[in-house]
Steps between C-alpha positions, in 0.01 A plus 500: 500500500677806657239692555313201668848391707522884636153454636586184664830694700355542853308169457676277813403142581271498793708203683832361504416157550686239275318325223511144423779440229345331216786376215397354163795318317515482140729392321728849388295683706406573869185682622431638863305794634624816398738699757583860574882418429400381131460900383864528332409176332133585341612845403731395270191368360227731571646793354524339195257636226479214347423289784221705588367603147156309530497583891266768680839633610778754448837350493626547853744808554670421869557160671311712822187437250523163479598457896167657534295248302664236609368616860148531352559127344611419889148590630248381233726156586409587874133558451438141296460780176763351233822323512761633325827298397841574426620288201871416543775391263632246647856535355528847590319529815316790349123615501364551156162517482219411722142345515225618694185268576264789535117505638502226736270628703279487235179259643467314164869343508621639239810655500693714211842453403755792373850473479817718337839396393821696394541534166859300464308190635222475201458252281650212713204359688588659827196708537291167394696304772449724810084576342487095497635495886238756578220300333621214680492705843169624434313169442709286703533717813257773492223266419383709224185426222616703182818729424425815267803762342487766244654567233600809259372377171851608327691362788549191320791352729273512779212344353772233402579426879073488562463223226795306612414447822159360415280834481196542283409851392160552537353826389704880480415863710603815394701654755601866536928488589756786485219716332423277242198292435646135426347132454595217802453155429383321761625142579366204780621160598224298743643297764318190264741575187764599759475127628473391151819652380730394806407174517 
């Protein structure tokens, strides 16, 4: 990730115009679009090797980093490119983790779903809760037709949230990340089963 972050430093948003403020409420958690003053938050996170163990990234070595791809997040948000969220604990008031509802302009409809979490908050649903709220918004709002995500095959907590929240897997890619050659599972949900499991 750092090396990626210190290529994205004198990347600048091409506009100042305010975005619309889009707010998902779940129930422990809160998601909006990401934010510049959310670095000191997600690099408590980011830097984490754990956190970032089945990521393309390094763990993140200065908050400026993470200002910096928070920017880049800014303008593919700008450009109709992805939409990056900022999952908040609602008792705290805290960012930690984040979706990202990735290819949208994609002219098939489908759209790919990612997401990281710091590591106190696994193994309590949270990550399932704020993926289920971006589901929701991608189906409900965006208007999509199917939902992928990937998946390390060894990054069993992740694959967790994917079946949870009503995602088949579907076939597997081998992927080259950090150097290494490693097998992705690869997950969908259809706006039919979508439909299916909500109502």
């Amino acid at each position: 990730m750092q090396a990626l972050l210190s290529r994205l430093s004198f990347w600048r948003p091409k506009t100042d115009t305010p975005l619309p403020t889009i707010e998902l409420q779940g129930e422990r958690v809160l998601l909006r679009p990401v934010e510049l003053r959310d670095a000191e938050d997600m690099f408590a996170f980011v830097a984490d090797p754990k956190v970032v163990h089945f990521l393309p990234w390094q763990p993140a070595r200065e908050v400026r980093g993470v200002q910096a791809f928070l920017e880049q997040q800014r303008g593919r948000r700008r450009s109709g490119e992805s939409l990056a969220f900022a999952v908040i604990w609602k008792e705290t008031g805290k960012v930690i983790g984040s979706t990202d509802i990735m290819q949208l302009l994609a002219r098939d409809k489908h759209v790919e779903l990612g997401y990281i979490l710091a590591q106190e908050c696994w193994g309590k649903g949270i990550m399932t809760e704020a993926a289920a709220l971006s589901r929701d918004y991608v189906f409900q709002e965006l208007k999509r037709v199917k939902l992928v995500a990937f998946a390390d095959q060894e990054n069993i907590g992740s694959r967790r949230v994917l079946e949870k929240i009503g995602m088949q897997e579907v076939g597997t890619e081998w992927r080259t990340v950090k150097e290494l050659t490693r097998l992705y599972v690869r997950y969908e949900l259809t706006r039919e089963d979508w439909e299916k499991l909500v109502h």
